[in-house]
PDB file with one MODEL, atoms N, CA, C and O in Angstrom:
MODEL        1
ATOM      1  N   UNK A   1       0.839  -1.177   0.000  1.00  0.00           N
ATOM      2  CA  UNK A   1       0.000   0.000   0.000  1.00  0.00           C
ATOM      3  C   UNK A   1       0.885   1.243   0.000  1.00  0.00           C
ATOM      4  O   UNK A   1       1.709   1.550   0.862  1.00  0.00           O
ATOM      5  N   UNK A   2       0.562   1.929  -1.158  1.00  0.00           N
ATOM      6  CA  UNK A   2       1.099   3.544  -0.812  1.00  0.00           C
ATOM      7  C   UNK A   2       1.324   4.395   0.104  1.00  0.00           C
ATOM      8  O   UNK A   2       0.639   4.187   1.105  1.00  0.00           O
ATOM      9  N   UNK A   3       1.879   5.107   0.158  1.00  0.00           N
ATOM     10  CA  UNK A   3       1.962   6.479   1.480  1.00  0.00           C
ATOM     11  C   UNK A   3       1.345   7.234   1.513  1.00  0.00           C
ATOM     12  O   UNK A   3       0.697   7.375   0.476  1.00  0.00           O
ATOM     13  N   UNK A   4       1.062   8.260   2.650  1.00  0.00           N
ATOM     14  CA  UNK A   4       0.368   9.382   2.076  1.00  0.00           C
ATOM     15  C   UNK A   4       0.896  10.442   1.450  1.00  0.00           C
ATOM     16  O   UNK A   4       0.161  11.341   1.044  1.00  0.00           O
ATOM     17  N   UNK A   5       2.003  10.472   1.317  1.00  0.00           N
ATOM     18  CA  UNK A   5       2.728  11.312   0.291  1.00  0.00           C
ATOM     19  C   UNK A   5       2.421  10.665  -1.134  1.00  0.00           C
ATOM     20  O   UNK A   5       2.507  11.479  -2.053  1.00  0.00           O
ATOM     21  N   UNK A   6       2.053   9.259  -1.533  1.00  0.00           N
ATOM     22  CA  UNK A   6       2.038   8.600  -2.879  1.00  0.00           C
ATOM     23  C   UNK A   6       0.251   8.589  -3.088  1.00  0.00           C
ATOM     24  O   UNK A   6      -0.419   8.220  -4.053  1.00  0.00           O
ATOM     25  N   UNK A   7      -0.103   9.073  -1.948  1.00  0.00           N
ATOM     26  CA  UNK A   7      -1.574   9.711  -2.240  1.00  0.00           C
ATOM     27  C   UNK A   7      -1.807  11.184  -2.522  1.00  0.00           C
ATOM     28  O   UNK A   7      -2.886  11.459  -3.047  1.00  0.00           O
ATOM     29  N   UNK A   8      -1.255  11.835  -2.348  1.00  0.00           N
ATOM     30  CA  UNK A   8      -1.152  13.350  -2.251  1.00  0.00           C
ATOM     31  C   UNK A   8      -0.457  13.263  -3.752  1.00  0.00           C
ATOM     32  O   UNK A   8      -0.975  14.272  -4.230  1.00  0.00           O
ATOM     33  N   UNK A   9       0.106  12.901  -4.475  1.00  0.00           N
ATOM     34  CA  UNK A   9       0.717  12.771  -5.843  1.00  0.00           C
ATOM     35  C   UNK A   9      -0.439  12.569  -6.593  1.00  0.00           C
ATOM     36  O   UNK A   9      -0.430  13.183  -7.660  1.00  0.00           O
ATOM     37  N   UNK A  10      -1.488  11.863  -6.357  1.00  0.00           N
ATOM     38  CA  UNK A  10      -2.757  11.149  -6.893  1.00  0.00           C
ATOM     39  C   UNK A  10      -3.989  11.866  -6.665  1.00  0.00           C
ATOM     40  O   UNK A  10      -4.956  11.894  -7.427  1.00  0.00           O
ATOM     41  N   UNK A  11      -3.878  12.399  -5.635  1.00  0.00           N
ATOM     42  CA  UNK A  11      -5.280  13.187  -5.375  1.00  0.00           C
ATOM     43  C   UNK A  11      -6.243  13.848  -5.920  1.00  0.00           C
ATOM     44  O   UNK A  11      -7.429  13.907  -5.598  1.00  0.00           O
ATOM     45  N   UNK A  12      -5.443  14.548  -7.112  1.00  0.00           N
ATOM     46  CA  UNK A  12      -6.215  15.378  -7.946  1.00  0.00           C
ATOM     47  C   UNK A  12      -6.840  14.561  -9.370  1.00  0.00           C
ATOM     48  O   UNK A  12      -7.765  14.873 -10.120  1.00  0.00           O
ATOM     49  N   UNK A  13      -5.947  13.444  -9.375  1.00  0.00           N
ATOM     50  CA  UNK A  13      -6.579  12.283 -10.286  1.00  0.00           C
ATOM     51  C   UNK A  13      -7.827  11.610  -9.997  1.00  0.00           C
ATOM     52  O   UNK A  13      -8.804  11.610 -10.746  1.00  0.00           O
ATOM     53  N   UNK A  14      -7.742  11.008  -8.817  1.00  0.00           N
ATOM     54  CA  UNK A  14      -8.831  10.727  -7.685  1.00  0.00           C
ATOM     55  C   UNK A  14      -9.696  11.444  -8.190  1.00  0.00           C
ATOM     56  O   UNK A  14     -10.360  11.259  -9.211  1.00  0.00           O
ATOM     57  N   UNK A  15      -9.700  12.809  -7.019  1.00  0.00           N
ATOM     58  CA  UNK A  15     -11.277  13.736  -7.030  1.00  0.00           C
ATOM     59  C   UNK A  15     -11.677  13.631  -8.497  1.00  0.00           C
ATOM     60  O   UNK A  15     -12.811  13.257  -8.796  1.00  0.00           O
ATOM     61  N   UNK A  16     -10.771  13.950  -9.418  1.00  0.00           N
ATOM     62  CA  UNK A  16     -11.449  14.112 -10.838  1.00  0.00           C
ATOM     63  C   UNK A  16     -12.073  12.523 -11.063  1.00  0.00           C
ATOM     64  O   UNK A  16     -13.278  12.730 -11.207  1.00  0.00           O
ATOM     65  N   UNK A  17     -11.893  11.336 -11.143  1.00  0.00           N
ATOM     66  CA  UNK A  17     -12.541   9.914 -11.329  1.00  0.00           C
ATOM     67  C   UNK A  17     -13.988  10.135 -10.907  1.00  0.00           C
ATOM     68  O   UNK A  17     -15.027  10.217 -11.561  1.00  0.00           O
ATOM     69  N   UNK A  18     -13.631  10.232  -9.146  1.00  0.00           N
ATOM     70  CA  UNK A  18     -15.522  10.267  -8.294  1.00  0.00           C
ATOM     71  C   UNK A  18     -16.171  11.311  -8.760  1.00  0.00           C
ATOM     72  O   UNK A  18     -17.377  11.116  -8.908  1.00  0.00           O
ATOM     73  N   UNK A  19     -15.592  12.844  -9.172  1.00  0.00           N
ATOM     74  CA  UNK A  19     -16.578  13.692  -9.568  1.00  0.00           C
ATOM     75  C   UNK A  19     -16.883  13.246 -10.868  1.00  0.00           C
ATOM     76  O   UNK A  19     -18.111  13.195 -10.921  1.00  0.00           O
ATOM     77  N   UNK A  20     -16.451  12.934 -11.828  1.00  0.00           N
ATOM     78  CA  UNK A  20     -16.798  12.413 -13.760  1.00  0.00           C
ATOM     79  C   UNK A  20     -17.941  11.673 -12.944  1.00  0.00           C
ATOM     80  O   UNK A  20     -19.046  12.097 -13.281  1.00  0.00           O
ATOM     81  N   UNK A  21     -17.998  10.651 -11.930  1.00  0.00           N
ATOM     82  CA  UNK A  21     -18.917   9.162 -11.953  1.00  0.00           C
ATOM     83  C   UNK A  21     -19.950   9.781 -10.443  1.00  0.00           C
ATOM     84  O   UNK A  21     -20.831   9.007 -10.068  1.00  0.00           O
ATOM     85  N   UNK A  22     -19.821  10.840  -9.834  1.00  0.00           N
ATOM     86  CA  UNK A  22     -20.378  11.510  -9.596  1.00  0.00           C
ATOM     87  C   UNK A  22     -21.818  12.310 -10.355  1.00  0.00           C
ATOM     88  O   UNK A  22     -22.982  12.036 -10.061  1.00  0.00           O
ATOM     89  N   UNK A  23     -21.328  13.477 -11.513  1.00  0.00           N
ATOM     90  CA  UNK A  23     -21.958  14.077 -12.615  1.00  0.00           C
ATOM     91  C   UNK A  23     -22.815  12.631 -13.224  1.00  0.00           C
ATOM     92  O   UNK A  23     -24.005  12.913 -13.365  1.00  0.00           O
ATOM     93  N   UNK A  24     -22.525  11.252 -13.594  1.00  0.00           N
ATOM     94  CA  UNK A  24     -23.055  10.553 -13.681  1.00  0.00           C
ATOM     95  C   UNK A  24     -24.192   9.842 -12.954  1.00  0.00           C
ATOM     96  O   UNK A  24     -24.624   8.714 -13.192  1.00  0.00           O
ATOM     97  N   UNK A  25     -24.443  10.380 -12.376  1.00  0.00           N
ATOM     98  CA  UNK A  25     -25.081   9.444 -11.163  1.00  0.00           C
ATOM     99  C   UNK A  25     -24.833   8.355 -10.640  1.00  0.00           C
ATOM    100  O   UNK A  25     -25.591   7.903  -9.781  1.00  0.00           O
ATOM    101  N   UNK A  26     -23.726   7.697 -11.037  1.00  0.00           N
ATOM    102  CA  UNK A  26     -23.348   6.706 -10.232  1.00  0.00           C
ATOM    103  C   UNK A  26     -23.077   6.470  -9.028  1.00  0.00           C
ATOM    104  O   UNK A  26     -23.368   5.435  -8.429  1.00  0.00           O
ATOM    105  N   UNK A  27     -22.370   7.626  -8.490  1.00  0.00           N
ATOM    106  CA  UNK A  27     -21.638   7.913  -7.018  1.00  0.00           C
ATOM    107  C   UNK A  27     -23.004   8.750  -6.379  1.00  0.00           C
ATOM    108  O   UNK A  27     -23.707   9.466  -7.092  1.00  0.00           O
ATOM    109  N   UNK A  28     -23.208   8.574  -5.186  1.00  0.00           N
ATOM    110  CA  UNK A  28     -24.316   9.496  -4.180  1.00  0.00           C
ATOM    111  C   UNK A  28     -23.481  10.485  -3.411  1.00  0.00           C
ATOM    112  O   UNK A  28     -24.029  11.517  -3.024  1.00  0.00           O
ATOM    113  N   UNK A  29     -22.271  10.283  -3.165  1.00  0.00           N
ATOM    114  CA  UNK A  29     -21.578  11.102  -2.019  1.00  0.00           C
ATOM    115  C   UNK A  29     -20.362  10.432  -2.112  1.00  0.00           C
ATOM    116  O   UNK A  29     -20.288   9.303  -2.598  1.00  0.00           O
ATOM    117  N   UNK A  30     -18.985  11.308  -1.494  1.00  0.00           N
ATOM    118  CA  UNK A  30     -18.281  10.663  -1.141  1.00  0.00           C
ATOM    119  C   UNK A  30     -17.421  11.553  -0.478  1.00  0.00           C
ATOM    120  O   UNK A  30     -17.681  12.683  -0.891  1.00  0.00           O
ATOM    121  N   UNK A  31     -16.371  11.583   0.490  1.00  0.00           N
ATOM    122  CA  UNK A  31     -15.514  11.985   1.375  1.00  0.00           C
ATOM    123  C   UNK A  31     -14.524  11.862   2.175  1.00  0.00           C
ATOM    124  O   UNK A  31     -14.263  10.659   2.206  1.00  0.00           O
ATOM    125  N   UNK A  32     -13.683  12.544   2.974  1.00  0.00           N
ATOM    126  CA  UNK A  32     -12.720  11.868   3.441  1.00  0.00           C
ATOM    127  C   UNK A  32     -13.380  11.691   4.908  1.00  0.00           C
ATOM    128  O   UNK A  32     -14.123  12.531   5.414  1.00  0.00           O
ATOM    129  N   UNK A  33     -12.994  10.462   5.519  1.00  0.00           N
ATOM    130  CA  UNK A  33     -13.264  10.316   7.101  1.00  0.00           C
ATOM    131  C   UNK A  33     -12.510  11.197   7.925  1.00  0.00           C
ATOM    132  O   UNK A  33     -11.428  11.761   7.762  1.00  0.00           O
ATOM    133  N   UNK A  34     -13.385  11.178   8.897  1.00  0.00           N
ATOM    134  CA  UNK A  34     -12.626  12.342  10.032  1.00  0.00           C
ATOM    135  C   UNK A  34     -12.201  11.078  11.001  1.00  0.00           C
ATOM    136  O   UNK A  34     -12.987  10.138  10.877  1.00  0.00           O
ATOM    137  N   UNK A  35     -11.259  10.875  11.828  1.00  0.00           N
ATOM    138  CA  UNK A  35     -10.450  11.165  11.288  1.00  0.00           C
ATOM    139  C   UNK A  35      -9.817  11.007  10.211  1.00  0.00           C
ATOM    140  O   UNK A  35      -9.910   9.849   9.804  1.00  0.00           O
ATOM    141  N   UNK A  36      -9.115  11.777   9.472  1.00  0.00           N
ATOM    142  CA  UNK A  36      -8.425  11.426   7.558  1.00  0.00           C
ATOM    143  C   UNK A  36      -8.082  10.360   7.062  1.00  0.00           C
ATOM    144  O   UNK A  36      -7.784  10.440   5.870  1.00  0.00           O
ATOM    145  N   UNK A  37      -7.984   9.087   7.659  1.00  0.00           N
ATOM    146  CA  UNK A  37      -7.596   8.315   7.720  1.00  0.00           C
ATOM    147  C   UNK A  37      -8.379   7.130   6.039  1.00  0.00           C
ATOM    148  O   UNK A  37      -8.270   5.939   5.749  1.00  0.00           O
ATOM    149  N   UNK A  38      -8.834   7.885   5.621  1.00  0.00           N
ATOM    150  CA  UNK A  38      -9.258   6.794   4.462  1.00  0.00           C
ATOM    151  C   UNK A  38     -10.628   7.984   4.016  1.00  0.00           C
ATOM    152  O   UNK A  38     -10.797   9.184   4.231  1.00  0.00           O
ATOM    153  N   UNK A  39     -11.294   7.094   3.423  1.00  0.00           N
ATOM    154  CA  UNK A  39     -12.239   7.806   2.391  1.00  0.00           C
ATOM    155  C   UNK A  39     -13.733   6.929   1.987  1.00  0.00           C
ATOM    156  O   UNK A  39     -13.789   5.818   1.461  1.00  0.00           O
ATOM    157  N   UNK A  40     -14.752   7.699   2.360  1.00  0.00           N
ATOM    158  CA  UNK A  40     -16.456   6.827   2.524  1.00  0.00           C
ATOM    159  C   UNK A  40     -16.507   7.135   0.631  1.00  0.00           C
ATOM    160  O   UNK A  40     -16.009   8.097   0.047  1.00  0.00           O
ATOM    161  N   UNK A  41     -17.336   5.879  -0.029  1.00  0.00           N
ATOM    162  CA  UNK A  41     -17.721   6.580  -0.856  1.00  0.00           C
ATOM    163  C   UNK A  41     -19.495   5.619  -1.169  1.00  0.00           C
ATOM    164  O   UNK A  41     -19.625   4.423  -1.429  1.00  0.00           O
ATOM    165  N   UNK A  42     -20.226   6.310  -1.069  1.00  0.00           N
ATOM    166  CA  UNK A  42     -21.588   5.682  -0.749  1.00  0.00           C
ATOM    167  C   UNK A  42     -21.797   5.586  -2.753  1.00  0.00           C
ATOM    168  O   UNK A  42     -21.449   6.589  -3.376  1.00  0.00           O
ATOM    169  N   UNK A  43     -22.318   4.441  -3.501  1.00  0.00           N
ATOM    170  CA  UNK A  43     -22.469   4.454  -4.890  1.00  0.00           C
ATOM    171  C   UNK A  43     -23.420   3.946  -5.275  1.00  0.00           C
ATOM    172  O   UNK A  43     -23.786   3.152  -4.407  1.00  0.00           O
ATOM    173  N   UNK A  44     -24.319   3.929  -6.426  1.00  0.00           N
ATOM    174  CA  UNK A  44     -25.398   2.940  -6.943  1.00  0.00           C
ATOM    175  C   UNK A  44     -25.183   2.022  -7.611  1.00  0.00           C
ATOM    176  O   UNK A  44     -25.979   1.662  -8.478  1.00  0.00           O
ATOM    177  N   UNK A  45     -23.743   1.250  -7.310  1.00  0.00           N
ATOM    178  CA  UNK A  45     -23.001   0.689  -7.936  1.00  0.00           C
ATOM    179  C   UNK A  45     -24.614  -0.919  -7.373  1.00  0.00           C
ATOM    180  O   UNK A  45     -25.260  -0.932  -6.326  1.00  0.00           O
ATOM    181  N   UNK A  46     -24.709  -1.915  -8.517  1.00  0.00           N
ATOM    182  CA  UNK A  46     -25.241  -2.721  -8.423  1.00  0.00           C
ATOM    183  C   UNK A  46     -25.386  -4.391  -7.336  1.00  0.00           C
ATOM    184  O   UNK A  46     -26.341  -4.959  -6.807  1.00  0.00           O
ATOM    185  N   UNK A  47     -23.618  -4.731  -7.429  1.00  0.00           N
ATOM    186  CA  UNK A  47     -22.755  -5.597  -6.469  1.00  0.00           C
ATOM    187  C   UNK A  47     -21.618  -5.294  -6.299  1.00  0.00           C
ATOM    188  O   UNK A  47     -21.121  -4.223  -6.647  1.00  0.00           O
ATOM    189  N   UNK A  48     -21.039  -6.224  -5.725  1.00  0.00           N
ATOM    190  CA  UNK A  48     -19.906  -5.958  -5.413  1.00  0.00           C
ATOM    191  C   UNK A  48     -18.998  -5.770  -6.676  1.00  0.00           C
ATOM    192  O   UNK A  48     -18.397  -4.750  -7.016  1.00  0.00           O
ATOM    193  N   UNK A  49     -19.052  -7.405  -7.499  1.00  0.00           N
ATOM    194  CA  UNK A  49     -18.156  -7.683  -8.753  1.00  0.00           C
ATOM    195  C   UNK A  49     -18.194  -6.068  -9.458  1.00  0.00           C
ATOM    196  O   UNK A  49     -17.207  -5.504  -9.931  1.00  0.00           O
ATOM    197  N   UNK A  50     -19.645  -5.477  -9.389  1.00  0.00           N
ATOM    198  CA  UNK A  50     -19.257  -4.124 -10.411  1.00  0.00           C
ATOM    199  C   UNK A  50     -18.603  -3.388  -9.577  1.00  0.00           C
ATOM    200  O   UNK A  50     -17.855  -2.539 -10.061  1.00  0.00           O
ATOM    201  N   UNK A  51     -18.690  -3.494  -8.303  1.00  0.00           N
ATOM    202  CA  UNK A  51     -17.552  -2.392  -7.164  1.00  0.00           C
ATOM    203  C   UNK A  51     -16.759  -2.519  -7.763  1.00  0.00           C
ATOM    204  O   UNK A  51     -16.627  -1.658  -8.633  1.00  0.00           O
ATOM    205  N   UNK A  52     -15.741  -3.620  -7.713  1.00  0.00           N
ATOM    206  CA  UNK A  52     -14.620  -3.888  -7.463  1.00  0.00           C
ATOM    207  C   UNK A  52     -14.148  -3.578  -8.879  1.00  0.00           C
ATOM    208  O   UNK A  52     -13.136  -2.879  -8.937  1.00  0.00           O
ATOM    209  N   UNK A  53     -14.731  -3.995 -10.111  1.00  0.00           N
ATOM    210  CA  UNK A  53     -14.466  -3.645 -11.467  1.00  0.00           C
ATOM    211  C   UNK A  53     -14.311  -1.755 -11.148  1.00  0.00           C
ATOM    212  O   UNK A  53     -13.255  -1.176 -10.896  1.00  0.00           O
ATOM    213  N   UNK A  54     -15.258  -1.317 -11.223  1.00  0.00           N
ATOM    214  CA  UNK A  54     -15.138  -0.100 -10.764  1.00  0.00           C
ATOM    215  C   UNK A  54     -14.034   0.818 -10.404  1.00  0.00           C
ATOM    216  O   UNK A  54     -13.725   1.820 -11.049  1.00  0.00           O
ATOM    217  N   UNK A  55     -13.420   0.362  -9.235  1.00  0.00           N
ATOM    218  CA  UNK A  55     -12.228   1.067  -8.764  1.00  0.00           C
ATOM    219  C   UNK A  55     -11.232   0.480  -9.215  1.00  0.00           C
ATOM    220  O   UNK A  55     -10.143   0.957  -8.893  1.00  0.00           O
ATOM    221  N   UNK A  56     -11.247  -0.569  -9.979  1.00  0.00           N
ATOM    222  CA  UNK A  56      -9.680  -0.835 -10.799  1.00  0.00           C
ATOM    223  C   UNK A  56      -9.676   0.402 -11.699  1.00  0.00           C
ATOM    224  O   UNK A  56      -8.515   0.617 -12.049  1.00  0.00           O
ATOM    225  N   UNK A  57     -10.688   1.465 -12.304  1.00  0.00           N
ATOM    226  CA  UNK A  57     -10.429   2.833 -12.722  1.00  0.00           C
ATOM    227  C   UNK A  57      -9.944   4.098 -11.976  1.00  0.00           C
ATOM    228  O   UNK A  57      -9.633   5.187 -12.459  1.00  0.00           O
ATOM    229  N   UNK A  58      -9.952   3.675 -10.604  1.00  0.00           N
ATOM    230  CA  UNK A  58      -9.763   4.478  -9.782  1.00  0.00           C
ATOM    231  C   UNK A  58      -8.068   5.203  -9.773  1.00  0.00           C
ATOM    232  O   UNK A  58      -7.314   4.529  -9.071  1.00  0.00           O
ATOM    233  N   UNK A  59      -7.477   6.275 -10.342  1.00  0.00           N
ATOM    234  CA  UNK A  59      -5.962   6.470 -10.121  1.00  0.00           C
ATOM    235  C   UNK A  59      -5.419   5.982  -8.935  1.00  0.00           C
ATOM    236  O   UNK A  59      -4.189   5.932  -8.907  1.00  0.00           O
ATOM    237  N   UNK A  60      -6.353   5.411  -7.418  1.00  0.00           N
ATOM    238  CA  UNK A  60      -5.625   5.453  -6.119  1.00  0.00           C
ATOM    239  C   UNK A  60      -4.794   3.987  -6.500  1.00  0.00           C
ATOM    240  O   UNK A  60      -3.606   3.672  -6.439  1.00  0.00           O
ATOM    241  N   UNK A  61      -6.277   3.122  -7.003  1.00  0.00           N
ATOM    242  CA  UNK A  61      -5.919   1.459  -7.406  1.00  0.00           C
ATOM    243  C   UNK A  61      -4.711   1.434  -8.144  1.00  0.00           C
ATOM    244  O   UNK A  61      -3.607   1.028  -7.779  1.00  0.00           O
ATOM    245  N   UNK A  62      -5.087   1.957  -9.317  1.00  0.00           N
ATOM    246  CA  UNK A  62      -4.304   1.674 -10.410  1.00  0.00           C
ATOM    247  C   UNK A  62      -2.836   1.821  -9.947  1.00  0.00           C
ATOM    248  O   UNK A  62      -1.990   0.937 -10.080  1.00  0.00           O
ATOM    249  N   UNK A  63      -2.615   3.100  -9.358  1.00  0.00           N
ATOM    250  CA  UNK A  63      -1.178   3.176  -8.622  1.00  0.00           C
ATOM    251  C   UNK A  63      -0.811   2.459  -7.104  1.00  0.00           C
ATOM    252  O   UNK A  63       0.183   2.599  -6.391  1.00  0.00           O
ATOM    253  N   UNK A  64      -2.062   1.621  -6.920  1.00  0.00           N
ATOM    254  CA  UNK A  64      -1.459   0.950  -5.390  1.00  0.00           C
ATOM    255  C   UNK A  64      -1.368   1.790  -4.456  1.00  0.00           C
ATOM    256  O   UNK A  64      -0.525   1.660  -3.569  1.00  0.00           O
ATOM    257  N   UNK A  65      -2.182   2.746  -4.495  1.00  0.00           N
ATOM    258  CA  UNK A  65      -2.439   4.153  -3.361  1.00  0.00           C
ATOM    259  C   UNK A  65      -2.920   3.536  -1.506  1.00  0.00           C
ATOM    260  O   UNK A  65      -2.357   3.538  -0.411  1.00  0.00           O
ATOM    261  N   UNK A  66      -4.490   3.001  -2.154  1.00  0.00           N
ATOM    262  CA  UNK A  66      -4.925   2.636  -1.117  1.00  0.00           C
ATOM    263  C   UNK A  66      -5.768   0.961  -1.434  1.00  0.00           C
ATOM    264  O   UNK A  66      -5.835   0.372  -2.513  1.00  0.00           O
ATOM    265  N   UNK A  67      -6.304   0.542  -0.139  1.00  0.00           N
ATOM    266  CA  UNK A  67      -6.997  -0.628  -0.494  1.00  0.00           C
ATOM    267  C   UNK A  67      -8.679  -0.178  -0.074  1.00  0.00           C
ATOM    268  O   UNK A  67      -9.068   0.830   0.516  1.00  0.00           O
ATOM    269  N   UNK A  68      -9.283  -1.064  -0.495  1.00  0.00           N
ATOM    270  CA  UNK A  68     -10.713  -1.202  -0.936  1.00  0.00           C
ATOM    271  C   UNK A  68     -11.178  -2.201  -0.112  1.00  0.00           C
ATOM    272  O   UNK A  68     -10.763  -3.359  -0.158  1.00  0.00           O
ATOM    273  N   UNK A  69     -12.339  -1.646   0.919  1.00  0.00           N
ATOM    274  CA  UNK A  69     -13.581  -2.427   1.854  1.00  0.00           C
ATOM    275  C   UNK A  69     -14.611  -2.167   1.708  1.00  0.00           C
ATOM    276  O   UNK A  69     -15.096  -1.165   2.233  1.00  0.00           O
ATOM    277  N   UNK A  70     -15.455  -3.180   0.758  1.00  0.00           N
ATOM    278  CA  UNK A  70     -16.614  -2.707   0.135  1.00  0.00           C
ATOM    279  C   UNK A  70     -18.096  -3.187   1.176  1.00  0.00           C
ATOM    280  O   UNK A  70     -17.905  -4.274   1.721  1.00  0.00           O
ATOM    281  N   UNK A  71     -19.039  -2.751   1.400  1.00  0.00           N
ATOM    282  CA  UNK A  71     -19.977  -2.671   2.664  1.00  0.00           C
ATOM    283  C   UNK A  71     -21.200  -2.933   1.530  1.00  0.00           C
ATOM    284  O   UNK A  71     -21.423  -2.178   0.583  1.00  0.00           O
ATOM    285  N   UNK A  72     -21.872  -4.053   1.807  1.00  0.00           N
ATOM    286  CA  UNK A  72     -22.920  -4.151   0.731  1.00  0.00           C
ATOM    287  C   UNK A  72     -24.367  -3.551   1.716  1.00  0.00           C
ATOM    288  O   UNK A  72     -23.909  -3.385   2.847  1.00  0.00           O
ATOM    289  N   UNK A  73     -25.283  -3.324   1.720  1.00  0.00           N
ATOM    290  CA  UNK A  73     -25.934  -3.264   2.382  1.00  0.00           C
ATOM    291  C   UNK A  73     -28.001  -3.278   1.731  1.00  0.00           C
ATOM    292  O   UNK A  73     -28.340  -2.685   0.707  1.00  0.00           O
ATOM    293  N   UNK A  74     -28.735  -3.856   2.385  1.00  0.00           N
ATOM    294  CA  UNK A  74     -30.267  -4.094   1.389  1.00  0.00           C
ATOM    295  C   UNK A  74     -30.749  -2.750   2.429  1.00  0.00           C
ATOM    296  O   UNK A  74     -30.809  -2.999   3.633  1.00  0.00           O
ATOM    297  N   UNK A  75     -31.043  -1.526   2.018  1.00  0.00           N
ATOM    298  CA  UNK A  75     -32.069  -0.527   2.498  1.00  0.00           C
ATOM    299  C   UNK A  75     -33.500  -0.980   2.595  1.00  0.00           C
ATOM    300  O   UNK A  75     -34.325  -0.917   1.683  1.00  0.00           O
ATOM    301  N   UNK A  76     -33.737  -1.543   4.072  1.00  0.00           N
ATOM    302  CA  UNK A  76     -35.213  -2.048   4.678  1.00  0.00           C
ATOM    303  C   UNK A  76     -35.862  -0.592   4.859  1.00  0.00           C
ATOM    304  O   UNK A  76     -37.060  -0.356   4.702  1.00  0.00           O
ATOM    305  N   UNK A  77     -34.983   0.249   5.177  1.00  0.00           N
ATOM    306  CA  UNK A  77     -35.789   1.371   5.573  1.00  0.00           C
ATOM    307  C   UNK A  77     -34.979   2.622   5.509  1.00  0.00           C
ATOM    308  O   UNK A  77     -33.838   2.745   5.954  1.00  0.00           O
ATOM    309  N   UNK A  78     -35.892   3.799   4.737  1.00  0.00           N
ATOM    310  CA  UNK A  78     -35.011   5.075   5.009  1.00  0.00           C
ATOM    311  C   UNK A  78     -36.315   6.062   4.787  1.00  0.00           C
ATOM    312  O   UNK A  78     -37.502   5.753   4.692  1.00  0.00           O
ATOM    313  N   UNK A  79     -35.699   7.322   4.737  1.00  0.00           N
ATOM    314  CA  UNK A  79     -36.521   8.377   4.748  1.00  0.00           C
ATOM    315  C   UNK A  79     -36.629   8.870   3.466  1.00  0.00           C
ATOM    316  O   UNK A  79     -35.813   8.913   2.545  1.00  0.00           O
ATOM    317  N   UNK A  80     -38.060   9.326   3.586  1.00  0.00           N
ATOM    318  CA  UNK A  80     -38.695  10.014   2.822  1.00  0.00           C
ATOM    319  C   UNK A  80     -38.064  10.669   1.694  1.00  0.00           C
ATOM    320  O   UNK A  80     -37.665  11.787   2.019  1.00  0.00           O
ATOM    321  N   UNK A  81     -37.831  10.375   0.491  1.00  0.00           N
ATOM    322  CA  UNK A  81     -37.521  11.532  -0.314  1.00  0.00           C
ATOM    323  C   UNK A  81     -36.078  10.699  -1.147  1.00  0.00           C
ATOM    324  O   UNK A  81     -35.753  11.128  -2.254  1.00  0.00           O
ATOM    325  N   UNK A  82     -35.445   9.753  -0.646  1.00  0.00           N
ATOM    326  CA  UNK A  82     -34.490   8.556  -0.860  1.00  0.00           C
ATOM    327  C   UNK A  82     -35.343   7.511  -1.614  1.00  0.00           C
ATOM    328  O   UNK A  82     -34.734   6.444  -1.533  1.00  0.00           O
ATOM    329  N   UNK A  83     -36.497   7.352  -2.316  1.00  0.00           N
ATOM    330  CA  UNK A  83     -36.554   6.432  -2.783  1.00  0.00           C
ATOM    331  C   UNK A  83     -36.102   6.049  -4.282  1.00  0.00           C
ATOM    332  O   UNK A  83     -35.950   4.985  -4.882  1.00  0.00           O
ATOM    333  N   UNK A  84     -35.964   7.346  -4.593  1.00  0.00           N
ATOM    334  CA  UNK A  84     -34.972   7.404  -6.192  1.00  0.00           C
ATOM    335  C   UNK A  84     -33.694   6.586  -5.707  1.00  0.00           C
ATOM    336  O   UNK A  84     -33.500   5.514  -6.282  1.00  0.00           O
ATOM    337  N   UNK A  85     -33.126   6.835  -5.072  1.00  0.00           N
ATOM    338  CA  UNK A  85     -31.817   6.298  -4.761  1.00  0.00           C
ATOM    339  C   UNK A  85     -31.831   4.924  -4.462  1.00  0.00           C
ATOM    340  O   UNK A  85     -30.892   4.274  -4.921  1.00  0.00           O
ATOM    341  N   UNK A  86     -32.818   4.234  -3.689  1.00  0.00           N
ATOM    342  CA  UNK A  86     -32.412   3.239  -2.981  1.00  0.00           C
ATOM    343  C   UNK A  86     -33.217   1.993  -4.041  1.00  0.00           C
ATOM    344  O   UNK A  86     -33.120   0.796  -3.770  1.00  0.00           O
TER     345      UNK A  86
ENDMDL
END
């Protein structure tokens, strides 16, 4: 795994990937954790297999920046106004 100096080289590659697939609607949100320590990115990505296909586009992947923990989850319940999304 990269450094954070070999992330900071990448960063601006990064933001530009999630915002393009962002403008797409693919991505819902995404950010860095407080503490900085890594990065949430919530997506309408379908499963996992398309996750994981997914961020092999990612500049962090491609350069061995960071690693990838993908959280599947079935929305039983949310609020009002989320049902486009979910």
């Amino acid at each position: 795994m990269g450094t954070r100096e070999d992330a900071e080289k990448h960063l601006d590659a990064h933001w530009e990937f999630l915002e393009k697939h962002y403008d797409e609607g693919k991505l819902l949100g995404y950010g860095p954790k407080v503490p900085r320590d890594g990065e949430v990115i919530i997506s309408r990505i379908n499963n996992r297999a398309e996750a994981e296909e997914f961020v092999k586009n990612d500049p962090f992947c491609i350069h061995n920046v960071s690693k990838y923990d993908f959280i599947e989850f079935f929305p039983m319940n949310y609020t009002e106004g989320l049902e486009e999304f979910m």
